[in-house]
Every structure is written in C-alpha cells, then in structure tokens.
N, C-alpha and C positions, 0 to 999 in steps of 0.2 A: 158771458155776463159782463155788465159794465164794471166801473169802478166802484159804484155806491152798490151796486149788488153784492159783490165782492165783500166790501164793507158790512153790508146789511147780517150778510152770512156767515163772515165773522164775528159777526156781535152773538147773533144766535148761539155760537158754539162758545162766545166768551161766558155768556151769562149761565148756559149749561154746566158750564167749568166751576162758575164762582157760587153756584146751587149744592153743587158736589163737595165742592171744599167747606164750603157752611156746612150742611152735614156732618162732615169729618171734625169740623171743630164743637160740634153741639157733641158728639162721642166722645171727644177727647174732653169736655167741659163738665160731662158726668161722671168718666170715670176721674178725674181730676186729681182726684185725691191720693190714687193708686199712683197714679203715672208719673206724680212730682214725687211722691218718697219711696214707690219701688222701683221705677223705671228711670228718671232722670237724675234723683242722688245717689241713684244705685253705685258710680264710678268711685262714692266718696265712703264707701260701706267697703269692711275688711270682708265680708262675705260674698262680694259683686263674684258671679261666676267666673270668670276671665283670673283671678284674684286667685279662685280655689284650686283651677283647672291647673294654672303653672305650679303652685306651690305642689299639686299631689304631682305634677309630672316631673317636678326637681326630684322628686323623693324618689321616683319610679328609677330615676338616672341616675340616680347615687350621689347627688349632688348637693344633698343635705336638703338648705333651705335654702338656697341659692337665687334660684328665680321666684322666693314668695316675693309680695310687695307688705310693706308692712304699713299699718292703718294707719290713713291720710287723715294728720293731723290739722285741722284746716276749721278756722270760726265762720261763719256764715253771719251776715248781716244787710239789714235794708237801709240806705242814709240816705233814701228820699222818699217825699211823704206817699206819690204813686210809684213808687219802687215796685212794688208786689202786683200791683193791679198791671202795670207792663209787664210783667214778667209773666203772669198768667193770660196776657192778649198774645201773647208773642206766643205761647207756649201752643195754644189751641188753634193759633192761626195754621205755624209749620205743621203741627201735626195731622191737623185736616186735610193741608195741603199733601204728607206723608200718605194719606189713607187713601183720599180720593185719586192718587197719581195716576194709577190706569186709564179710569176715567176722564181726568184731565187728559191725558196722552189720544184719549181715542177720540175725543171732542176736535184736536189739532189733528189726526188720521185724515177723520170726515171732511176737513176743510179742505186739503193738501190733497187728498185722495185721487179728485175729478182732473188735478194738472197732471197727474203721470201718467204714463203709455202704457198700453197693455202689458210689454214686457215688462215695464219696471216696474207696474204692479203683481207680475207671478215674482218677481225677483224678492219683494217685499213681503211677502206674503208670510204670517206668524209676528210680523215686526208689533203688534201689540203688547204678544207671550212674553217676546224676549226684552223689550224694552222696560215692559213692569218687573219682571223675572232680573235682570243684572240690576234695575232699580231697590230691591229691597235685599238683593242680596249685599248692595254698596251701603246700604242702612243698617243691615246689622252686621257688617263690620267694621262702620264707621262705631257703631254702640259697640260692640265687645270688643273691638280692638285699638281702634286708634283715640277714641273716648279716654276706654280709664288711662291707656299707657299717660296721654297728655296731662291727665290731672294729677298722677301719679308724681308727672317728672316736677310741673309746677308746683306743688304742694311740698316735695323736698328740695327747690331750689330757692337758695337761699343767698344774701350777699353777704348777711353776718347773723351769728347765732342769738343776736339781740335783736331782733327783726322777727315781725312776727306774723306769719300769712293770716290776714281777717279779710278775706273778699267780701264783695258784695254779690248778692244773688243774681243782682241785674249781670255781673261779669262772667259768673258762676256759667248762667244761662246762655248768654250771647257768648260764650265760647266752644258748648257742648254742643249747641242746636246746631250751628254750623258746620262743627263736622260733621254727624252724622247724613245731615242733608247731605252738602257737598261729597259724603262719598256715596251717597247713593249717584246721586250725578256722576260723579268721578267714573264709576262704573259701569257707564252709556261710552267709552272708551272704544271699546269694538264697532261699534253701529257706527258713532261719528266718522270713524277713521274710514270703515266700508262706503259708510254715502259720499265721501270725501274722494275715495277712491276711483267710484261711481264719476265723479267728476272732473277726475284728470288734476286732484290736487296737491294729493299724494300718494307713493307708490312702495310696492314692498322695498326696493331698493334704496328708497331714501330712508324709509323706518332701519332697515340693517345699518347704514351708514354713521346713522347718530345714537344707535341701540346702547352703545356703551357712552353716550353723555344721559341719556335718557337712566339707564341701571345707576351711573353717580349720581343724580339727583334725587332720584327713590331711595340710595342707602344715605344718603346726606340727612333727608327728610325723616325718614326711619329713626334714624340714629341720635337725631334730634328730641322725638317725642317718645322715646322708649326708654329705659332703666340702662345704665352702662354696663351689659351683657352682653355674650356672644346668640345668644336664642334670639332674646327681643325683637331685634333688629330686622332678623331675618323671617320671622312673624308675621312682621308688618311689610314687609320688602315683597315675599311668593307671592301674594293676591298682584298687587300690580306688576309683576313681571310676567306673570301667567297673563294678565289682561293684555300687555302690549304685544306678544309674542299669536296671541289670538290674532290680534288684528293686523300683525304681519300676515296672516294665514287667507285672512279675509281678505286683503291688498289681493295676495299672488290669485285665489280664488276671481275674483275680479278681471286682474291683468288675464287669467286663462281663458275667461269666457269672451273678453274686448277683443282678442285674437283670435278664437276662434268664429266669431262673426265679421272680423275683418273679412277673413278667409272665406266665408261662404260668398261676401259682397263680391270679392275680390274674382 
C-alpha cells in the first residue's frame, strides 16, 4: 500500500473509533444522572464501598475504627457560567471513551495487524481479551482505590483550621476522571513492557536492576494519596508490584523463546 492508502485506512478505522465513542457517550448522557451522583460523587459519600469495606475490615482485626475514613467534609461549587456544561462534555466524552475501549483497541489491531509476521501474529494472539481485560481492571481500581483514597487525603489536608476546602466541580472532576483513566492505562504495563521486549528495548535484567527504585516510587506514590496508616499504603502499592513483577515474567518469557530460535538458526 502507498502512503495515502495507508492514510485512507487509517481514517476508516479513525472514524470507526470516533462512531464507537459517540455511542458511549450518548450511554453515559442518558444514564447521566446515575453516574454524576452515584458513580463519580460516589468517593465524597460516607457510604462509597471502599469507605465500608475498610472500616468492617478494621473491626474484623481488632482494630476498632482505625482504618474507617470519616465523611469528606467538602462544599462543592460552579464559579463559571459554563462550568457545569464542561463538566458534563468532559464527563460523557471519557466515559464513552471508557466504554467503547475494546472497540477502539480492535479498530488500532485491524490497522497494525497486516505489518506483522505470521509468528508475531500467533505470538499476539488473545491481545484484544487481555488488553480490554487489564484495561478495566485498571478502571476499577483507579475508581475503588486510588479515587477515594485521593479525595480522602485532599479533603483532610489542610494548611490551617481557618481554611476552608470549597472546590470547584470543574476540579472536583478534572482530578477523579484522570485517575481513573490513567489507571486503566497504567495497567497496559505488561503488554507495553512485552512488545518492548519484543523489541530488544528492555530486558528482565534491566527490570530486576531498578526493581527496587521502581518499589520506592510506588510506596512514595501510595503513601502520598492514602490515609497515614500501615494497610493504606500497601493497598494501593500489591496491584502495581504484582503488575511489574508480570512483566518481569513476560521479558524472561520473551528472552526464552529469542534464544531458542536463535538456536534453531544457529
């Protein structure tokens, strides 16, 4: 194919993509009403599940009340006239975007698909499952975990007791949405690391090398948007050490099979 076919074929799968995501946001723009007061103020409600789960699990541990969070004392307000009207473009856009991700993913598959080789097509093979599958798995616990702890920590951090937390919704939003995205991406960690691999860019031995700057940054990060406890921390910390520890798995995986086709060349 030339370069404008290329292009041409790209547009087709771009516009596929942006059909998809309309969809998702005409969903998220009906149920609208659910999803802004059960779903995204959910982190600022004494009843957010995450909320109830630690406080019944302090109790289980003898710990009294230990790990409850106590309810996020926080005024909400809009101090521009399309304040709300962005807050609900924005909302229905990510979300669409959220819904339709598979979709979008296999729209980029079909384009990419025709340049790999036979083998690095059986090698690839399920990369739809697992890319949406780590994808909403990094959504909902960007939503149950790293969401409320954040709002949590913000909402009691204070410079003086005369100082009064009144956000705005536009802040409120532009600070939830993007975690939650972001950990769904975050959680495409394995894959990148494997095609990465794939490429001779990085190797298991480099991930072991830096594994312990890589573990202080995750508990620095942790430690940061979680309640000053010994649990919190480490909550938010196992999903991504489990995830880097994968893709250690995936490197040597890689490195095994590039040496054993060495060998057969050889």
């Amino acid at each position: 194919m030339s370069f404008i076919e290329h292009l041409d074929e790209l547009r087709k799968h771009l516009f596929k993509s942006v059909i998809a995501i309309a969809i998702g946001a005409v969903v998220m723009a009906v149920f609208n009403n659910f999803i802004v007061k059960k779903i995204l103020m959910g982190p600022t409600h004494a009843d957010f599940p995450t909320y109830s789960f630690l406080c019944r699990l302090s109790e289980k541990m003898g710990l009294g009340n230990n790990l409850c969070m106590e309810k996020i004392n926080v005024r909400m307000q809009s101090n521009a006239v399309t304040g709300q009207f962005n807050v609900y473009f924005n909302i229905v856009l990510i979300g669409g975007f959220i819904i339709a991700f598979p979709y979008v993913f296999l729209q980029f598959w079909k384009f990419a698909k025709p340049a790999l080789k036979p083998n690095e097509l059986k090698n690839a093979s399920g990369v739809i499952f697992w890319v949406s599958l780590l994808f909403f798995i990094g959504v909902f616990f960007g939503y149950f975990v790293i969401a409320p702890y954040t709002i949590n920590f913000f909402s009691k951090f204070s410079l003086d007791n005369n100082i009064e937390n009144i956000w705005t919704i536009n802040s409120y939003f532009n600070t939830i949405m993007p975690l939650i995205l972001g950990a769904g991406i975050a959680f495409q960690l394995p894959l990148v690391i494997y095609f990465l691999a794939k490429v001779g860019v990085v190797s298991s031995a480099y991930l072991r090398r830096i594994r312990k700057y890589a573990i202080l940054v995750m508990v620095i990060v942790a430690g940061m948007i979680t309640p000053p406890d010994l649990l919190s921390p480490i909550i938010c910390t196992i999903p991504l050490l489990i995830l880097y520890e994968v893709s250690i798995l995936l490197c040597l995986r890689v490195e095994k099979r590039q040496k054993k086709e060495e060998a057969e060349w050889s």
